[in-house]
N, C-alpha and C positions, 0 to 999 in steps of 0.2 A: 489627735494632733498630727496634720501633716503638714509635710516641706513639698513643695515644689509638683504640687499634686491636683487634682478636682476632687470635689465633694463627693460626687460618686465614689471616689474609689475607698472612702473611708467605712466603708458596709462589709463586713465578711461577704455577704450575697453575691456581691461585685464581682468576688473572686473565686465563689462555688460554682461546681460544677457537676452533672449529674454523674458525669464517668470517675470526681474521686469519691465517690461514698464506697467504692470497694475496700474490703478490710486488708488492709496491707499485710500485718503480722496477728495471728491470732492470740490468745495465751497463753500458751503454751511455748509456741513462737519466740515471744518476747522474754521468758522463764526464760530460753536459751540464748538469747541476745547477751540478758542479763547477768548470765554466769559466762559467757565468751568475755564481756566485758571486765568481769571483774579476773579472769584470768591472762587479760592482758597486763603483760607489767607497765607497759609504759601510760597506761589509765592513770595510775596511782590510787587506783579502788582500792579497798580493803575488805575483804570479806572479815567480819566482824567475829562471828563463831571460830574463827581459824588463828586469830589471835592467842596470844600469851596468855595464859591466867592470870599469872603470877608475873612482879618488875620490879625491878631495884628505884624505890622509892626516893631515898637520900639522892642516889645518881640523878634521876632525873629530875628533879626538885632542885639541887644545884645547876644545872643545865638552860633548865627555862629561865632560869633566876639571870645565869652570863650573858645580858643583851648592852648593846650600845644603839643611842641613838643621837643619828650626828644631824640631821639634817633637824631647820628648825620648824618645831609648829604651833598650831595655835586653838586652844579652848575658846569657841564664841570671839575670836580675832585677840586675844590674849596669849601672849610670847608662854609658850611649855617652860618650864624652869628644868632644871638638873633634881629638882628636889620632887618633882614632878616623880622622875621615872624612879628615883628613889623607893620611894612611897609604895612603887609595882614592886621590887624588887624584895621588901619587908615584906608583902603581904605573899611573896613564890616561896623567900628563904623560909617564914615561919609557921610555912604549911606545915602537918602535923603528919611526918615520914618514914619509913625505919629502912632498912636496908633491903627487907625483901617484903610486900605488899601483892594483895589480891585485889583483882581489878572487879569491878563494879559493874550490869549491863543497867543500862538506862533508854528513856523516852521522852522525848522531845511533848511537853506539855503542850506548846505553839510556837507559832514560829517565831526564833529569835535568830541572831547574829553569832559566828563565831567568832572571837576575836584573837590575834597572836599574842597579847597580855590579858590579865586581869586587870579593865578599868569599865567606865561605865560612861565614859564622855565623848566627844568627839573629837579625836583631833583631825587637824586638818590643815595643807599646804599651805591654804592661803587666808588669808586675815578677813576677806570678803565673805568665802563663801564658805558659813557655817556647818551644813549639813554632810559635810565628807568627811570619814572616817578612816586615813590611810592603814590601820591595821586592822581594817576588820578584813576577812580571811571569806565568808560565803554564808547564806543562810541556810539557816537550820530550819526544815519542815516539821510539823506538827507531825508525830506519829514517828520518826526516821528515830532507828534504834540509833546508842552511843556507846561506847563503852569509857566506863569513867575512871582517872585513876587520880590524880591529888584533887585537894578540896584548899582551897586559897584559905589562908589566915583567919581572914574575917568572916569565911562561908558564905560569899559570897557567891564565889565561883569553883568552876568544875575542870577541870584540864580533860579532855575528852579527845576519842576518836569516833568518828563520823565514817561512812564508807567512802566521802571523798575528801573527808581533811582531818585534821587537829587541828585542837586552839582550844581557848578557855570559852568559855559561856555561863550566863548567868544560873545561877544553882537552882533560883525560883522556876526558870524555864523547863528543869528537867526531872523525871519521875523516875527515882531508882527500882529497879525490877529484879522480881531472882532470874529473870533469862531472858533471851531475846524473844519480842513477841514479833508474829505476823501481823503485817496491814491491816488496820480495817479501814483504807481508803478506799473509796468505790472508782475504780477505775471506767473511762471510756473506750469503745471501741476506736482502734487504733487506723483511720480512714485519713485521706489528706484533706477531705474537709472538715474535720471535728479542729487539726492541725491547723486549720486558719481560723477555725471558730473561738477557740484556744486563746488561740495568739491575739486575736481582738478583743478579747474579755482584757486585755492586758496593756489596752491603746491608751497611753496619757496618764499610763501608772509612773511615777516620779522616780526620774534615774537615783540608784543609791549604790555608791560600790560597795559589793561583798554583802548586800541584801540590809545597810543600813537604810533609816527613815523610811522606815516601812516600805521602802523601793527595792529594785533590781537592777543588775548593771547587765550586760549584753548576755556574756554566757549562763549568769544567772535565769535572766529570762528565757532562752534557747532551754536550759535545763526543765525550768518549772512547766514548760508546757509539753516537753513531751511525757513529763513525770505523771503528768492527767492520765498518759495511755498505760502507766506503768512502768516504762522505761528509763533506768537509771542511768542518766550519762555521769560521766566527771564533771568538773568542777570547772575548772578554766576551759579556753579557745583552743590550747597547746594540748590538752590529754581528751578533749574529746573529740580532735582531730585523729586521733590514735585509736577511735575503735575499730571492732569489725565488721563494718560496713563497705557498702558500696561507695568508691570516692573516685573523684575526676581532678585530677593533679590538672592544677590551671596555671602554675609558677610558671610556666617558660613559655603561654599563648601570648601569642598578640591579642588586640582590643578585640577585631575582628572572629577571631577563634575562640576568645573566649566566651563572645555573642554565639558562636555555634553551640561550643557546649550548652550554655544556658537553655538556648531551646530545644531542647534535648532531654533536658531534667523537671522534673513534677514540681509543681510550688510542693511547700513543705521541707525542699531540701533545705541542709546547710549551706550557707556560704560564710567563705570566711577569709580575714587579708590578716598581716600579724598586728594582734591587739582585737581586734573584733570579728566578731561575727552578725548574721541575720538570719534570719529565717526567710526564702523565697514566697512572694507572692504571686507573679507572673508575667505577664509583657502586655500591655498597652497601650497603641498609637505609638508602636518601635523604640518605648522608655521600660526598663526593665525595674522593679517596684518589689521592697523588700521593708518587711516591719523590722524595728527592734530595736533596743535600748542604746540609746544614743545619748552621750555629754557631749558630746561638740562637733558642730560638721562646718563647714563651709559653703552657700550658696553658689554655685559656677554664676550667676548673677551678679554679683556682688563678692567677689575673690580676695578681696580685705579686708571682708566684714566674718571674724567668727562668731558664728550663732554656737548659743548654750540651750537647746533645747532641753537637755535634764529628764529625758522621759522617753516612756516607749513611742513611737513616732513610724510613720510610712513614709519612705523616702524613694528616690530613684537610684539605681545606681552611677547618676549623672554627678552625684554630690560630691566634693570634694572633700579633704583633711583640710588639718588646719598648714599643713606642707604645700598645699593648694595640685595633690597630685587626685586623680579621678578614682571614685571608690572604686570603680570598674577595673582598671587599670593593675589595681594594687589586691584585684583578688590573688587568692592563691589556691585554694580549695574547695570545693562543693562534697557533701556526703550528703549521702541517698538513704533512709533506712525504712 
């Protein structure tokens, strides 16, 4: 799926080239990326072995349990009730808890969803549009160790840490272990054309925030492909701005200067404005051209019409918000790794 594009450029091919098959980071490399990472605090990684054993069960059981929710939403365009989030709240309080509890390592069976409650529906803002789930939190890959500590009421669900989140998930999704196991994902070499190759296995895959309906939302996708080379970023746009990489602070360029940087940097990089990110593609015919999971843009065509693409998509960075300001404009960051 693209916006504002030719046919041609919808090919990886379009965009390889023979000078990136050089291996950027090898494996070893990336080993080191990986623990720089997770020793930054503002990641909000978790190294998982480094965790607590042992947690006060009741405490946290009553904790998850204290939520409010004020804003309203809706099952399949059906008003949530009060009785609704009730229903959550019975199944956190009558988890099965004691005061001091050992935690659990676990494995991700396939990929499912995290969620910030124990439920199994959709809710969603708007009465139209079914498939959005505002408290799902990121998806879980097949294989990503968890560590587990309640077990919801009905056994349904699991309250888990992730290296990049908490939240619950479904209990059938996940494979309790005595330890944390290593990968057996076959990783690829980590070149900036495998990084476009990647990213196109992933064109017109269906927008889903926090990795619902089988989709991906922006930094979900940015995640999942560089995760092919082995490299584990965070979770959101805001902590995987914060790694230790190579970055070009673009907040204070004009349009002009931030056209310099851009050619300056290898497709593959990040780009990113607050709220989203892309992955760079490269510049053709003087339009600068970036893949990645997109719910709504603006055509500068038509600047009162917002399009819902819904899906990963190739665009320019000529497109606007739905604020009608140019994605260009509103970058703030590019990271290089």
């Amino acid at each position: 799926m693209t916006f504002y594009t030719l046919p041609d450029l919808c090919s990886d091919s379009f965009w390889c080239r023979d000078e990136y098959d050089a291996i950027r980071l090898d494996a070893e490399e990336i080993k080191k990326l990986n623990n720089d990472i997770l020793r930054t605090p503002e990641t909000g990684m978790s190294r998982l072995c480094e965790l607590p054993k042992t947690y006060k069960g009741i405490e946290l059981r009553e904790r998850l349990a204290d939520f409010e929710v004020e804003k309203q939403f809706y099952i399949n365009g059906i008003a949530v009730t009060d009785e609704y989030y009730s229903k959550i709240r019975s199944n956190i309080l009558n988890a099965k808890a004691y005061s001091q509890m050992k935690t659990y390592y676990g494995r991700c069976r396939s990929r499912t969803v995290i969620k910030k409650y124990p439920y199994g529906d959709f809710l969603s803002d708007s009465k139209e549009y079914h498939n959005w789930d505002e408290f799902a939190l990121t998806e879980l890959l097949c294989g990503e160790n968890v560590v587990i500590y309640l077990t919801s009421a009905d056994k349904e669900y699991y309250y888990i840490t992730a290296e990049c989140y908490s939240g619950w998930v479904a209990s059938n999704d996940i494979e309790i272990c005595g330890t944390l196991r290593k990968t057996d994902e076959e990783f690829i070499p980590y070149t900036v054309n495998n990084v476009i190759r990647v990213a196109f296995e992933k064109l017109g895959t269906p927008y889903g925030w926090g990795g619902t309906n089988g989709g991906t939302d922006c930094s979900g996708f940015v995640r999942g492909v560089y995760r092919r080379f082995g490299i584990n970023l965070p979770r959101d746009c805001s902590t995987q701005a914060k790694i230790p990489v190579k970055k070009h602070d673009l907040s204070a360029l004009t349009e002009m200067e931030k056209k310099m940087c851009i050619d300056k940097i290898s497709a593959g990089a990040i780009l990113q404005f607050p709220g989203h990110e892309m992955i760079y593609l490269g510049k053709y015919m003087d339009s600068y051209f970036v893949i990645n999971a997109a719910n709504k843009i603006v055509d500068p065509r038509e600047p009162d019409t917002v399009i819902y693409p819904r899906a990963v998509i190739i665009n320019t960075l000529s497109m606007m918000r739905p604020d009608k300001t140019i994605w260009l404009s509103n970058l703030q960051l590019a990271l290089e790794i």
